[in-house]
N, C-alpha and C positions, 0 to 999 in steps of 0.2 A: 410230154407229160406222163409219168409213172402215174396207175392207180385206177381210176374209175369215174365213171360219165354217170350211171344209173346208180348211186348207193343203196347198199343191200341191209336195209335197215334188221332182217333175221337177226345177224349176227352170226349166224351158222357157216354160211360163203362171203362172210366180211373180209374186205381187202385192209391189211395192216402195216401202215408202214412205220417200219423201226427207225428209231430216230438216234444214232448210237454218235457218240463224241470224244473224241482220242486223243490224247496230248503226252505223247513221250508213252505211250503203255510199256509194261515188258509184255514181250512175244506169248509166251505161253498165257498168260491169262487172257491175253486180246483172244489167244486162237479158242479159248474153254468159252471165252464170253459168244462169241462167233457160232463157233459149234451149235451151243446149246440155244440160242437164236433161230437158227438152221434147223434145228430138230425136234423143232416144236409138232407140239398133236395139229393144231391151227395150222395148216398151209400156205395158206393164201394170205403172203404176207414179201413185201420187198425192205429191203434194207439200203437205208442212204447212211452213210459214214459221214460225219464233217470232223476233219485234220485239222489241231488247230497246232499242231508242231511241225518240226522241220527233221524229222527222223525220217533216213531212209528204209532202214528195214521195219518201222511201222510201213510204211508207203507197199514195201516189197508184199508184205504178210496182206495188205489188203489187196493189191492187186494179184495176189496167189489166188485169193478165197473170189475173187470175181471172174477171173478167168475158169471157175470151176460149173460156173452157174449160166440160164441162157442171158441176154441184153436184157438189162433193167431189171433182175434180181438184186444185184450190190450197185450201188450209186455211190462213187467218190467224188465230194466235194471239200475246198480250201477252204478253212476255219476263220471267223472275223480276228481270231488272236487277240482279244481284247478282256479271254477268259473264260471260265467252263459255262457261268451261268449269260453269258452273249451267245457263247455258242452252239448251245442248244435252243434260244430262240434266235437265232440264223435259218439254222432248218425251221423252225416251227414255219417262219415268216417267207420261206420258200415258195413260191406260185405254184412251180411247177411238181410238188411235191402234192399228190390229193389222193385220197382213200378213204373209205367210211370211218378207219380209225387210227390212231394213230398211240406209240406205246415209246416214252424216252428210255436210254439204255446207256448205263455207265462202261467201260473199257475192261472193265475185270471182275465183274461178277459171274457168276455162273445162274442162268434159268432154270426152274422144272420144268420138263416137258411140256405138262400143263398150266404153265403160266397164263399163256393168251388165250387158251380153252375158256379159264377158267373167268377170266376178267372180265371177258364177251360176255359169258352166262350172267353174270351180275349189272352188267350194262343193259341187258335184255329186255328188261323191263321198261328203262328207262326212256322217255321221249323222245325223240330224236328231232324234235323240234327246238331244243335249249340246248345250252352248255352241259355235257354231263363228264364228269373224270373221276374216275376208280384206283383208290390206290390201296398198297394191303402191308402187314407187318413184314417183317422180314428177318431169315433165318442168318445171323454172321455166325462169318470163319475167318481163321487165321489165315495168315500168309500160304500153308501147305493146304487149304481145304478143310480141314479139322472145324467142326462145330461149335463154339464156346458160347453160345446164346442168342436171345431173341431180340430184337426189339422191342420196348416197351408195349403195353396193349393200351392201347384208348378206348375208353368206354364209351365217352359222350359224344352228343352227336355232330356230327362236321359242319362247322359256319360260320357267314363272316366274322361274328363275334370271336370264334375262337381264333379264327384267321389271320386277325390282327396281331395278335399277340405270340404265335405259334405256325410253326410248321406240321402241317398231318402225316404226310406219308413221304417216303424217298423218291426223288423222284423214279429212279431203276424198280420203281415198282410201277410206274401211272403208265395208263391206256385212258385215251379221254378221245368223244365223238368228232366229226367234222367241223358244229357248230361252234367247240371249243378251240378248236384250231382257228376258227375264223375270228371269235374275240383276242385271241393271244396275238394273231397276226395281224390285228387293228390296233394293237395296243405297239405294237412294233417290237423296240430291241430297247426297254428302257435301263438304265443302271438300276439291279437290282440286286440282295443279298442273292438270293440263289432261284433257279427258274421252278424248280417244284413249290417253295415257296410263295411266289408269285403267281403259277398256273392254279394252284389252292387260293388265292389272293380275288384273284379274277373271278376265277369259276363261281364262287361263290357270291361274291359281291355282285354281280351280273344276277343272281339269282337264280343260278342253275345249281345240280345237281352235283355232291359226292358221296359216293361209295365208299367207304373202310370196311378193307375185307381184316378180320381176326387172322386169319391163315397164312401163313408164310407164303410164298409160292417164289420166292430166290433167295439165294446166298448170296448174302451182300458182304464181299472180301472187307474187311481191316489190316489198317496198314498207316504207317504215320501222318499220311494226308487225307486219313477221315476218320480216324480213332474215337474223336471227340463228337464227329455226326451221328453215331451211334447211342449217344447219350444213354449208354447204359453201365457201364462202370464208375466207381471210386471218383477217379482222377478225373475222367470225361465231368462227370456234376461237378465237384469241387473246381475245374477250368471253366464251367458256367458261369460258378459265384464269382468267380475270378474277375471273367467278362463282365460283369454285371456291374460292378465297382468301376471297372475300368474306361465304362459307359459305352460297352461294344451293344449291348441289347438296345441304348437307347439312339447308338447312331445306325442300328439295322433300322428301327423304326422311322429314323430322320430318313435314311432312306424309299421304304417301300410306301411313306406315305406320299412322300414325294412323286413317285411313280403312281401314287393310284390316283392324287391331284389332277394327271396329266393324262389322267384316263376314267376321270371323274363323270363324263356323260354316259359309260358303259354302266354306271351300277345301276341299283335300283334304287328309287326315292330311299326305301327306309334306310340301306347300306349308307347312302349318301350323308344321313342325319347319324349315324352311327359313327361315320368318320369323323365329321364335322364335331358329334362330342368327346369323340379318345383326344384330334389335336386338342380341344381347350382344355382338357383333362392334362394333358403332360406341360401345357406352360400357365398351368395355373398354382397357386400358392397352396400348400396342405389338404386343409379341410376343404379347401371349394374341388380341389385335386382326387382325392378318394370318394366325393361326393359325384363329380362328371364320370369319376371309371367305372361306379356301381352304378350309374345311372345307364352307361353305353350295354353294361351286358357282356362286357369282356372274360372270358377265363380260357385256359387252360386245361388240359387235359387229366393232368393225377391232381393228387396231394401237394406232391414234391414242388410242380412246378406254380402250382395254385399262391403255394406260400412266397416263392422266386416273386411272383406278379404282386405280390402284397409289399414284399421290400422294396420290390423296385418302384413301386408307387409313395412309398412313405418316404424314400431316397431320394426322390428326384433323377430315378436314374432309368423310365419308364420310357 
């Protein structure tokens, strides 16, 4: 077992383990994401890889970076292959994987230094008797590195209500305690839109704790297979409303309700009465329809997306 017997609730000598998931990467940004991993201010941290491809010089490029380190710095493990968001809770659901905290990690982004400095300081407070997970905006770049903008800022405050409806933070941004590792890993590997979505889904609904940090603390690359995660351009909104007609938001929904059904004893009474009115809210008729969704408490984070939640409740497409 990597990790820790006595949890070091400071946060100052917290053991952290990276939870990083690989599928086809190119080299050089697997090796900037690596690196900068590596070179954090936070030391006291191991890194488990799970492969969910069949590339050799991915394999080669991670077993260089292991052979650099002593035993149980890098940990390579085989991917379930079923997809990015199984395969990041494979690791979660790991036994032998345990640390006071734990931080997922995309294949090509790049860290600031003080990413997990600074993630710790904001968990610090927090109980360490509950679920708690921190996650924070994030600075994108193009393909070369080059800056071109932020991630949106969210104002209001993080919960299940909002959870339903929304994703908060990337997951290449979240660091979340041992307790929330243990809800995720009772909840198991269930088919879901995406695991950051779901670790926000949980955390919450369990009645623990999150963090939204305003501050960048990584560059999160764009590139044709997350352009539109970034929901911050033209094209990216306008392929929302796309989805939204095309009833993609309302089978994310068919799906994570699904999953939290089946993880229905983890919430908390009121989360529980909360779900129980968004389903009769989406298979109900109009007026009884925007009558259960104002009554759950449900919204969104801007303007922009506030109005999205309003069509798609007069749509039937919620």
């Amino acid at each position: 077992m990597t990790g820790v017997t006595n949890r070091d609730s400071s946060t100052a000598g917290a053991h952290i383990a990276v939870l990083v998931c690989v599928y086809h990467p190119e080299e050089r940004y697997l090796r900037e994401q690596l690196d900068s991993i590596l070179n954090q201010t936070h030391e006291n941290l191991s890194v488990w890889v799970s492969d969910d491809g069949d590339d050799q010089a991915t394999r080669d490029v991670l077993t260089e970076y292991q052979a650099k380190f002593p035993v149980g710095k890098i940990t390579l493990v085989t991917g379930p292959r079923k997809g990015f968001a199984a395969n990041f809770l494979s690791l979660v659901s790991r036994d032998e994987i345990e640390a006071d905290y734990y931080a997922f990690s995309d294949q090509d982004d790049i860290w600031e230094p003080k990413k997990l400095e600074q993630a710790l300081a904001k968990l610090r407070g927090v109980a360490q008797s509950g679920p708690a997970l921190y996650g924070s905006r994030t600075r994108l770049i193009d393909a070369r590195g080059s800056v071109i903008g932020q991630s949106p800022l969210f104002m209001r405050k993080p919960s299940f209500r909002n959870a339903l409806v929304q994703s908060l933070a990337g997951g290449n941004t979240m660091v979340f305690n041992h307790a929330a590792k243990e809800l995720l890993s009772r909840a198991g590997m269930p088919d879901v839109v995406s695991h950051d979505w779901w670790a926000y889904l949980m955390i919450t609904g369990a009645g623990g704790r999150v963090i939204y940090d305003p501050v960048s603390w990584i560059q999160y690359r764009q590139h044709g297979s997350n352009l539109i995660g970034s929901n911050v351009s033209m094209w990216a909104r306008f392929t929302r409303v796309w989805w939204l007609f095309r009833n993609r938001f309302r089978n994310w929904n068919d799906v994570n309700i699904a999953a939290l059904e089946d993880a229905r004893d983890a919430l908390s009474p009121e989360n529980r009465k909360i779900l129980e009115l968004f389903v009769r809210a989406r298979q109900s008729a109009l007026p009884l329809r925007l009558m259960l969704l104002r009554k759950t408490g449900v919204y969104r984070q801007t303007l922009a997306g506030s109005l999205g939640l309003l069509l798609a409740a007069f749509t039937n497409k919620l």
